[in-house]
N, C-alpha and C positions, 0 to 999 in steps of 0.2 A: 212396564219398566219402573221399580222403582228411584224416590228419590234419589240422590247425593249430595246433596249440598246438607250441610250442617255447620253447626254454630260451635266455633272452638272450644275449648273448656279454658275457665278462668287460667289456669295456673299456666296452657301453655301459650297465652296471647300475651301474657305478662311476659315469659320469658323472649317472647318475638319482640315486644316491647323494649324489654333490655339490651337488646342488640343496639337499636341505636338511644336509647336515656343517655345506660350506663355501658360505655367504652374500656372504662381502667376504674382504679379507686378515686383517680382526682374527680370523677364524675360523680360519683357519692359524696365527698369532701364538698362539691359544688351544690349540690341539690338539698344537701342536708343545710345548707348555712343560709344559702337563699331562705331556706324555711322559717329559719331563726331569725331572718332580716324580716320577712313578713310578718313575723308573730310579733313586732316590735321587740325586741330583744335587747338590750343596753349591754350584755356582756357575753361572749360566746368563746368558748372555747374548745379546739381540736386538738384530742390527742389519736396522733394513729404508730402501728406495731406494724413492724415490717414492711416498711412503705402502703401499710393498709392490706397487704394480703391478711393479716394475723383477723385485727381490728381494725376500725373508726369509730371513733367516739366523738360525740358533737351535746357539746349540751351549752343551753343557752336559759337566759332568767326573762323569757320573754310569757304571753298572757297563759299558754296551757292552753292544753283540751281537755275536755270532758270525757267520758268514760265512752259513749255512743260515738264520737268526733275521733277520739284515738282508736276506735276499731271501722269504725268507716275511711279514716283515712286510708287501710290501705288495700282498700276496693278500687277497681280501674277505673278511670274519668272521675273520684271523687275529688273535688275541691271546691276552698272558699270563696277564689279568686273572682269568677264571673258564674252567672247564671244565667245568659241569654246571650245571641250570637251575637246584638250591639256590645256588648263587654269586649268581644273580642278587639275593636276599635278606639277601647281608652285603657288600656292595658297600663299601670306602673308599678305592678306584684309582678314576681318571676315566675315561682312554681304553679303557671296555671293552668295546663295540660291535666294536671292530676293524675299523671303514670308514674312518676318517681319514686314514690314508697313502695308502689306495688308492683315497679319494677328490682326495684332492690331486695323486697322480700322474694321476690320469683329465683333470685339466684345467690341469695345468701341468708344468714340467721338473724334474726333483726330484734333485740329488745328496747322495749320504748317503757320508758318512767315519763309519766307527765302531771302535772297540778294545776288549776284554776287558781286564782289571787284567792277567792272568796271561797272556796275548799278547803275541809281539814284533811279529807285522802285524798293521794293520789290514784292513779291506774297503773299497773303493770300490764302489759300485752309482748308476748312471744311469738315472734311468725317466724316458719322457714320453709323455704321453695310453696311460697303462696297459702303454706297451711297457717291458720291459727290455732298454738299448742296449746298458751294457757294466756288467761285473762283474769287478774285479781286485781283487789283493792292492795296498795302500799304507803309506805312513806318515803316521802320524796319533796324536798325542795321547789317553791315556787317556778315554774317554768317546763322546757320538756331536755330530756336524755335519751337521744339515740343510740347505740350501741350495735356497730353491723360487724358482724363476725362471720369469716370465714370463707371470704368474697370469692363466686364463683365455684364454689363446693360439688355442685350438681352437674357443671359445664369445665369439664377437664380442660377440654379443645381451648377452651377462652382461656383457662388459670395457664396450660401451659403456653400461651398468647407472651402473658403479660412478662414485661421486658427486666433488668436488674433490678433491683430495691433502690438503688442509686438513681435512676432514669426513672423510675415510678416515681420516690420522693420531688424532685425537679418538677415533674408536672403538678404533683399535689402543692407542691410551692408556688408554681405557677397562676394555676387557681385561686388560690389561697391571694396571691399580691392581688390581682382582678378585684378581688371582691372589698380588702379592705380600704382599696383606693377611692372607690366609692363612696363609704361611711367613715367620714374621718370622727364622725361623733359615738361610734359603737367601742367598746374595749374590745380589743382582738388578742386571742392566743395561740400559737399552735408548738404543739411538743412532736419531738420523732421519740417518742418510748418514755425518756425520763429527759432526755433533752431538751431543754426550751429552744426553739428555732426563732420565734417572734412573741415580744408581746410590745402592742401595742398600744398605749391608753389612749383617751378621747382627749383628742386634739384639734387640729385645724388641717387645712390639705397640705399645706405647704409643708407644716411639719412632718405630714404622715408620708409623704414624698420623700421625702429627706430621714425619716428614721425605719424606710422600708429599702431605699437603693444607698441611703448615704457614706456605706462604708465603702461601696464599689470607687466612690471620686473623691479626692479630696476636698475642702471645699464646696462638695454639693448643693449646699444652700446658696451659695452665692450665684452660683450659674443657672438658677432659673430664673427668669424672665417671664413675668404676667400676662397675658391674654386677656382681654375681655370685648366681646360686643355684643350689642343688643338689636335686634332687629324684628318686624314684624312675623321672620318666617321664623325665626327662633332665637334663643340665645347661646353662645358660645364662650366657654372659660378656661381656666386650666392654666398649668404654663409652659413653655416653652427651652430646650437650652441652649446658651450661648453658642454662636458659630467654633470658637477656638478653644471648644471644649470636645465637639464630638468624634465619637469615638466609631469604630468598625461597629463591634454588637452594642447598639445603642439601646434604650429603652423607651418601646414606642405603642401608647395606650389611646385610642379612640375608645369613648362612652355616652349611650344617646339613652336620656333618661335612669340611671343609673345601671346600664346595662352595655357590659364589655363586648364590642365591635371588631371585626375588621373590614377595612373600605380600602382597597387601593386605591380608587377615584381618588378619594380624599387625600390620602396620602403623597400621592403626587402634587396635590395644590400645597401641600407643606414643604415638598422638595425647591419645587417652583420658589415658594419665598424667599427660599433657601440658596437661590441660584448663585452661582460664583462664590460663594462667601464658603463653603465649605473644603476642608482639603479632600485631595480625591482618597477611592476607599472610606469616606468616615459617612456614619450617616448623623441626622441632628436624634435630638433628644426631645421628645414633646410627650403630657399628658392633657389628654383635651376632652373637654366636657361638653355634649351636647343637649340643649335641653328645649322638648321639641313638643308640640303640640300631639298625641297617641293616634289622633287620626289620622296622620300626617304620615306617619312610621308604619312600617310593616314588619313585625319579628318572627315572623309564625312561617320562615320562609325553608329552615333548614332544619334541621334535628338538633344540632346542636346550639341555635339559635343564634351565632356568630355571625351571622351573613343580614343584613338589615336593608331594606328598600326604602331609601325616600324619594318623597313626591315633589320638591326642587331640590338637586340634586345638584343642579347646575349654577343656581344662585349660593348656595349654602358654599359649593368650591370657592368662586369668586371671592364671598364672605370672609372664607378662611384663611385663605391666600392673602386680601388685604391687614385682613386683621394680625397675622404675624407679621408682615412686612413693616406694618404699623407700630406693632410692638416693639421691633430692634430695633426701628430707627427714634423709637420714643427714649427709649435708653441707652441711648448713643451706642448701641452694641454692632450700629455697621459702619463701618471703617471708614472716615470722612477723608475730603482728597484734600492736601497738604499742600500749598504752592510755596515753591521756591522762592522767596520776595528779598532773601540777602542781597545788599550791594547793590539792588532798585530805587528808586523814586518814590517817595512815598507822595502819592497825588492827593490834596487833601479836596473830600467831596463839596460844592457851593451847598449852601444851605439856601433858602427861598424867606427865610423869617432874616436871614442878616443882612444887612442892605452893603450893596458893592461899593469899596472904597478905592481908586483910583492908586496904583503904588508908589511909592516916596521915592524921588530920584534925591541920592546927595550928592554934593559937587565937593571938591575938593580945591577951593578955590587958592592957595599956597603953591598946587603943582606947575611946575615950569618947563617945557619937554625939551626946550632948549638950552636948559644947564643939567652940564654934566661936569662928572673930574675923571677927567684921563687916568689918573694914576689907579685912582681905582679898578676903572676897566682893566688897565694891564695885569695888575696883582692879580683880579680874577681869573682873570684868561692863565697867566703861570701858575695858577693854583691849581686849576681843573685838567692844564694840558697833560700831566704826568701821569692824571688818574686814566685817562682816556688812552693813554699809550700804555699802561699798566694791563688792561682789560683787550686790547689787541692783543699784545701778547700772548695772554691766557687763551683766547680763540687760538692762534697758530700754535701754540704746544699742544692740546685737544688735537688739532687737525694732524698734526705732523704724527702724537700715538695712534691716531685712527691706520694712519696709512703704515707704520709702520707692522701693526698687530696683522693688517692686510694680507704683507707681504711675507709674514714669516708662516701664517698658514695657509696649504696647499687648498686649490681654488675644488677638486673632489679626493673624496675621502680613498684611501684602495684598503677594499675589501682585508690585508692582509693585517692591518695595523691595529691597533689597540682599543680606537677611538670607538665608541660605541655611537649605535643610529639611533637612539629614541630619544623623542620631542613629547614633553607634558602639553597641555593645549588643557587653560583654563582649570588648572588643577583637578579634573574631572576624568581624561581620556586622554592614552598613552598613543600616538603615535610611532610608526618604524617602518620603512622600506624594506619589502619583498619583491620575488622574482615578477610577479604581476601587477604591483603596483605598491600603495600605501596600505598598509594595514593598519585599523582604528580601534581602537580595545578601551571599553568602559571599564572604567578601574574597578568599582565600586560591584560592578554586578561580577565581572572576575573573582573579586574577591566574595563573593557571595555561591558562587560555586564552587572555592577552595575550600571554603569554608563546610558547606555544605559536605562534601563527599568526605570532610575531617572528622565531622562529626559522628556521622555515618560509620567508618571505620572505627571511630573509638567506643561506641556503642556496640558495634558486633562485638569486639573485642574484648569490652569491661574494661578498658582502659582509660577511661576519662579523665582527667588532667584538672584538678580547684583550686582555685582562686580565694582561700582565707579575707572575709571581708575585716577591713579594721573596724567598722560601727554598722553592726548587723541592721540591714534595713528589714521595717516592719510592714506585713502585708495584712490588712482589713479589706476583709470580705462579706458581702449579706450571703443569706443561706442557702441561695441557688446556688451562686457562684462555688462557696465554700464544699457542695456535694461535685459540682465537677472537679476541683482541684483535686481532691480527693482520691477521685479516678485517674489523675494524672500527675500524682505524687511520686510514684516510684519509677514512674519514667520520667521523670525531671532527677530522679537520684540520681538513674543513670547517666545521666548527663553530664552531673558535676554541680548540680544543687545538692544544699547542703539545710533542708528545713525542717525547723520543730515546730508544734504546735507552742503557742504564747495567748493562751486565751481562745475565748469563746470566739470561733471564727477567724482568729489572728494567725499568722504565722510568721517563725524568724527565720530571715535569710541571712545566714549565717556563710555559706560560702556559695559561690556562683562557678561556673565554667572557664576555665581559664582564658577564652576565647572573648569571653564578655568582660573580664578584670578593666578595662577601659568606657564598660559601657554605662552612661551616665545616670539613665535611668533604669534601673533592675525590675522596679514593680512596676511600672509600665508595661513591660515585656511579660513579665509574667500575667498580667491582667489579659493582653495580645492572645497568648497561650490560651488561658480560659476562653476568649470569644471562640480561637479556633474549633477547641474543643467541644464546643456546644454546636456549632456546625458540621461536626462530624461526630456522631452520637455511636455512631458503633466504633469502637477502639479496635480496629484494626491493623496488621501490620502494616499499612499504608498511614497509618498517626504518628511511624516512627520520622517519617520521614519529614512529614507535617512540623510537625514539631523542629527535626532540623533544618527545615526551610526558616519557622519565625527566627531560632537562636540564629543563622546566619544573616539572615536578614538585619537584626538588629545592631549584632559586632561590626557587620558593613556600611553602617551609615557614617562610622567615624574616618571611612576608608578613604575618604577624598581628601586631598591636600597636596602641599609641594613633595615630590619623591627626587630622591638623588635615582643617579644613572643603574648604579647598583641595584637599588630595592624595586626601578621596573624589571630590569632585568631577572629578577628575581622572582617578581610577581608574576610576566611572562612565562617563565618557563614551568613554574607549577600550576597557571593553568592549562599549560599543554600536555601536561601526565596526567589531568581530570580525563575522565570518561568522555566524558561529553562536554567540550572547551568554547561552542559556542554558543550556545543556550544557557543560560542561567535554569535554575531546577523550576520554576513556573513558566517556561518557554520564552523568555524573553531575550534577544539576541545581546550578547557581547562580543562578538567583534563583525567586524563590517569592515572590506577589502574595496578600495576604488581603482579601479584598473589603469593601464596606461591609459588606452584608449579614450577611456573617460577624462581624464586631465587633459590630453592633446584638446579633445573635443572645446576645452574650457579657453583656450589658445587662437 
């Protein structure tokens, strides 16, 4: 019998390889920059064409390779990183696998320019699907230039995979913030064609924090809050944001060694710090820095190296947990309890250094308790008596309109008269007597499903209805954000927005829905909109709706307050021509019936 077993050929273990390296283009975007972080690099620049299906371009002014070093790189398992299996235990270089290049050449066209400091040429090298085409001497600036074109050429199945240009860009953005949150001392750039999206120069974290998310909040900078501790099993930094800033899609970054994590574990001991002090729906805001001993850490657990093991695991929660709790209440950011002390005593505390002094009695030795003058007492008594028979009075006129108001209206109402049954309760929830008991109607969610099936109709219809703003508000976005709004620009037209672009990433709200002409905060709402959006990635006929749940959501929160007889009556009966008059559009009940029975029982 002969063998079978055999030894795959380079070109197709690479491509097996690429299955899990390289996912999309932000996995190139990753693998290419890491390289540029290990080469020591002081300035890197991405530009990519068509969310990268076209190009990626990665060039960076970091050490070079050599002409032998740039065509070995992209041989499988070649790299700098380690060279024995202890390496793999003090890991703090990324690309150390050494499949990345020669996963990338396996499934697209890959030119590389690269130069030594100490070099007057450089190298050119051409791969594609695993081949090397050509390899010359060139001229070429200090550092290396990757150039991956045509991502996925070979492998239709994967290119017809990959998702909009819009939703590629987002993850290559994504990537992209990861990496330069890390180095806030490297110059970062990244262009979409001829667009700049970011540049960011060598700065400090705080800053780079604040000129990668800052256009999302206003204020941004002021709403972080510092971190820091230091401890045997490791150290912990970063910062943190204010409770009464967070938001639904919040911005939430763990890093162990300069290497982007995620850890549930952990992130619940952030919630945990978090407790009470947050409103509901909002999550907090943290970037956190771990920095840890590499034998300690296990990275080499998943493919895409996201999923990290440590070895206290349990202490380090702990750690974390104190140490934010530590931090808000270092900067008075958690809410101190306030006592009431008006119109109290003020008890003044003994001290132990002041020695006790017995208190001063004074005598009034002039007083006589047996002289008096008659005349005076009378004048007073006639003075006071008239006031006191003045304030009787006022009591028996009070009492006489109580009883009279009494008696002019009938002790029950008859059905057939004019007088309407609804009772406000706490300007919140409209009360009214029905055939089976009391009916209780939340105003506010009511009107959020008036609201809701309005908009809905004037949407099918193209009949939206705008609100002319008098001082168009201005909406600043970073570059994630700004590709989703983008995708839900023209269904915001239909709504009854009214927006132009006003700058790089800006835009004027010019007119709003006439539904919202009351509502106080417009980009707010529209910021709302974006988080929805990015939660629901595929724009489905189900976003229409999405969508008219936040616009009514947010006209509804003005809805609570004192209502005349008229306007429940009113409010009533359209939401009984709603579809569905009990539920609010996210299932939440508006009205609730207490039976007779039920009130007898309370009897």
């Amino acid at each position: 019998m002969s063998d079978i077993i055999h030894l795959l050929p380079d070109s197709v273990a690479n491509q097996i390889a690429a299955g899990e390296v390289i996912q999309r283009p932000a996995s190139v975007v990753k693998e290419l920059m890491e390289n540029a972080i290990d080469a020591g690099a002081t300035k890197i620049q991405v530009v990519v064409k068509d969310a990268g299906r076209t190009s990626i371009l990665v060039t960076d002014d970091g050490k070079g390779m050599s002409e032998t070093d740039g065509r070995m790189a992209f041989e499988r398992h070649a790299t700098s990183k380690i060279t024995q299996v202890q390496d793999l235990f003090s890991l703090r270089t990324m690309g150390f696998r050494g499949e990345a290049l020669a996963s990338i050449a396996a499934i697209a066209g890959v030119e590389v320019r690269t130069r030594l400091a100490n070099c007057d040429c450089g190298t050119f090298i051409e791969v594609a699907a695993s081949k090397v085409l050509k390899q010359e001497p060139c001229s070429c600036p200090e550092g290396t230039s990757f150039l991956v074109k045509n991502l996925f050429f070979n492998v239709p199945a994967r290119r017809k995979f990959l998702k909009s240009n819009e939703t590629e860009m987002r993850q290559i953005i994504q990537e992209f913030q990861r990496i330069v949150l890390v180095y806030p001392k490297i110059h970062f750039e990244l262009l979409n064609g001829d667009d700049l999206v970011y540049e960011l120069p060598k700065t400090n974290l705080r800053q780079r924090i604040t000129a990668v998310f800052g256009k999302k909040k206003r204020n941004f900078n002021q709403q972080l809050v510092q971190i820091e501790a230091k401890t045997a099993i490791g150290n912990i930094s970063g910062f943190i944001g204010t409770p009464e800033f967070a938001t639904k899609n919040a911005s939430q970054y763990f890093f162990v060694n300069g290497r982007y994590m995620r850890h549930p574990y952990f992130h619940r001991a952030v919630v945990l710090a978090y407790e009470q002090m947050l409103r509901p729906d909002t999550n907090p805001t943290y970037f956190i820095f771990f920095e840890m001993n590499p034998s300690e850490i296990d990275v080499n657990i998943h493919p895409t190296k996201t999923e990290i093991k440590f070895e206290n695991e349990r202490e380090l929660f702990t750690i974390l947990m104190v140490c934010i709790k530590e931090a808000l209440g270092k900067f008075n950011v958690v809410p101190s309890i306030d006592f009431d002390t008006e119109g109290l005593i003020d008890i003044p505390v003994a001290s132990s250094n002041r020695p006790i002094t017995p208190p001063q009695v004074t005598i009034d030795h002039t007083f006589n308790p047996f002289k008096t003058t008659a005349t005076g007492q009378k004048q007073s008594v006639s003075q006071n008596w008239e006031d006191l028979y003045q304030g009787h009075q006022n009591e028996r006129r009070k009492t006489a309109n109580i009883e009279a108001a009494l008696k002019s209206q009938p002790l029950f109402y008859d059905d057939k008269s004019d007088c309407s049954n609804f009772f406000q309760y706490k300007e919140k929830y409209i009360i009214t007597s029905v055939k089976s008991g009391l009916m209780i109607v939340d105003q506010q969610r009511a009107m959020q499903r008036i609201l809701f099936e309005e908009l809905l109709a004037q949407m099918e219809n193209q009949q939206s209805v705008s609100q002319k703003l008098l001082f168009p508000e201005v909406l600043e976005l970073n570059a994630e954000d700004a590709i989703v709004f983008e995708q839900i620009k023209n269904k915001l037209t239909l709504f009854g927005f009214d927006l132009e672009p006003f700058g790089k990433q800006t835009y004027s709200v010019n007119s709003v829905p006439a539904l919202l002409a009351n509502e106080s905060n417009i980009i707010e709402t529209l910021i709302n909109l974006i988080a929805d959006a990015k939660e629901n990635n595929h724009l489905t006929s189900e976003w229409n709706e999405l969508l008219a749940l936040r616009l009514a959501k947010s006209s509804a929160k003005s809805s609570t307050g004192q209502l005349r007889q008229e306007e429940m009556s009113h409010l009533i009966d359209k939401l009984f021509v709603c579809k569905n008059s009990n539920l609010t559009p996210d299932g939440k009940k508006i009205v609730v019936i207490v039976s007779a029975e039920e009130i007898e029982k309370r009897f």
